[in-house]
C-alpha positions in Angstrom: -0.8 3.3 6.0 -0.3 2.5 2.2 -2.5 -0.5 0.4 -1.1 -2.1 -2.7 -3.2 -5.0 -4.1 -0.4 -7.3 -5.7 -3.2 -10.1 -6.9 -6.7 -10.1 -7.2 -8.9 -13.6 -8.0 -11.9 -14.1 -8.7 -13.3 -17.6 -7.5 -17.0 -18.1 -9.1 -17.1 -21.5 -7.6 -16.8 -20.1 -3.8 -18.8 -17.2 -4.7 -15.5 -14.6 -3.6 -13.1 -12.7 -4.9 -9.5 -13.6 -3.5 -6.7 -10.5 -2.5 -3.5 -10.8 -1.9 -2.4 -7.4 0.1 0.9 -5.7 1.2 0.2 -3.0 3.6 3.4 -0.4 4.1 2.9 1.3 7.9 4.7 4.3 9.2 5.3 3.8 12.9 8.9 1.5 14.2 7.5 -1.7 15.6 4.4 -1.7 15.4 2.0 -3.6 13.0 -1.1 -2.4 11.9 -4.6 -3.9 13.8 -6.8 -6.3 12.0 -9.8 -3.8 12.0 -7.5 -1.0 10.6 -6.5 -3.6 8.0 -9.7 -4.2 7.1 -10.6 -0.5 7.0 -8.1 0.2 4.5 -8.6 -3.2 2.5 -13.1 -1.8 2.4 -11.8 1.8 1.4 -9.2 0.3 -1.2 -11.8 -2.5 -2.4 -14.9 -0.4 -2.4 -16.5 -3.3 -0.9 -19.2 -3.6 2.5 -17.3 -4.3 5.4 -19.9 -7.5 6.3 -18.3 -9.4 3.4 -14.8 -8.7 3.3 -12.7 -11.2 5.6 -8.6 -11.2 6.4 -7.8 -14.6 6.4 -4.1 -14.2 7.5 -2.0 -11.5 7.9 2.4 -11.3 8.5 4.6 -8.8 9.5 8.4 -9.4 9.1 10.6 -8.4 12.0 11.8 -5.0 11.3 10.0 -4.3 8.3 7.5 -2.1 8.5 5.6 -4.1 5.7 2.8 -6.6 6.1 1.5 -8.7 4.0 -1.9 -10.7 4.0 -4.7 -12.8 2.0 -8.3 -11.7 2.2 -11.6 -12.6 0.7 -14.7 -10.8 -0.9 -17.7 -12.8 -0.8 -20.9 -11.9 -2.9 -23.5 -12.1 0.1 -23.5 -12.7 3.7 -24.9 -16.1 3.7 -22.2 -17.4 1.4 -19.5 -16.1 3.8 -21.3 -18.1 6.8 -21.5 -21.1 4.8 -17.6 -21.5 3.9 -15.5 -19.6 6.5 -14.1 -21.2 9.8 -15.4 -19.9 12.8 -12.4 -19.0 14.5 -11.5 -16.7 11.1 -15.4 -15.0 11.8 -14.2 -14.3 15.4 -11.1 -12.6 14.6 -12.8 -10.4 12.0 -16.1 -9.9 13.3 -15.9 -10.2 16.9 -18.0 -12.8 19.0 -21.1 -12.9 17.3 -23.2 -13.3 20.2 -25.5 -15.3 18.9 -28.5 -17.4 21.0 -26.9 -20.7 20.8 -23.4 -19.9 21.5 -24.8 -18.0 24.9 -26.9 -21.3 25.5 -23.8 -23.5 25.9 
């Protein structure tokens, strides 16, 4: 897998840093997981991997090109504050926390 950042943001009011990605892949018909993705994007970004979160990500049919949008936040709590818990789940897994068990 290749990364090539094509636009990089930096939003001071939400505390992040906004990417825009395109991700080239080797292997016919497949498109690359989100947790390689995000692999590549830490590595490439030089960033921890509890604040960096893939917001969306496309693969064309038979391109074997994806492209995405991702976000860097500054701290951990900031990222809880503004992201949508479905985009948390995707990224991070179930978080397994006490009050999710509870209901």
């Amino acid at each position: 897998m290749k990364i090539e950042i094509t636009k990089e943001n930096d939003n001071l009011l939400l505390g992040r840093k906004e990417v825009n990605f395109k991700l080239k892949h080797e292997k016919e018909g497949a498109s690359p997981s989100r947790e390689a993705t995000r692999n590549a994007l830490i590595k490439a970004l030089k960033c921890s991997p509890n604040l960096l979160v893939i917001d969306k990500m496309r693969t064309e049919f038979g391109k074997r090109e994806t492209v995405g949008y991702a976000k860097v936040y500054g701290s951990e709590e900031r990222l809880k504050e503004i992201e949508r818990e479905h985009i948390l789940k995707r990224n991070f897994g179930s978080s397994g926390s006490e009050e999710e068990k509870g209901e």
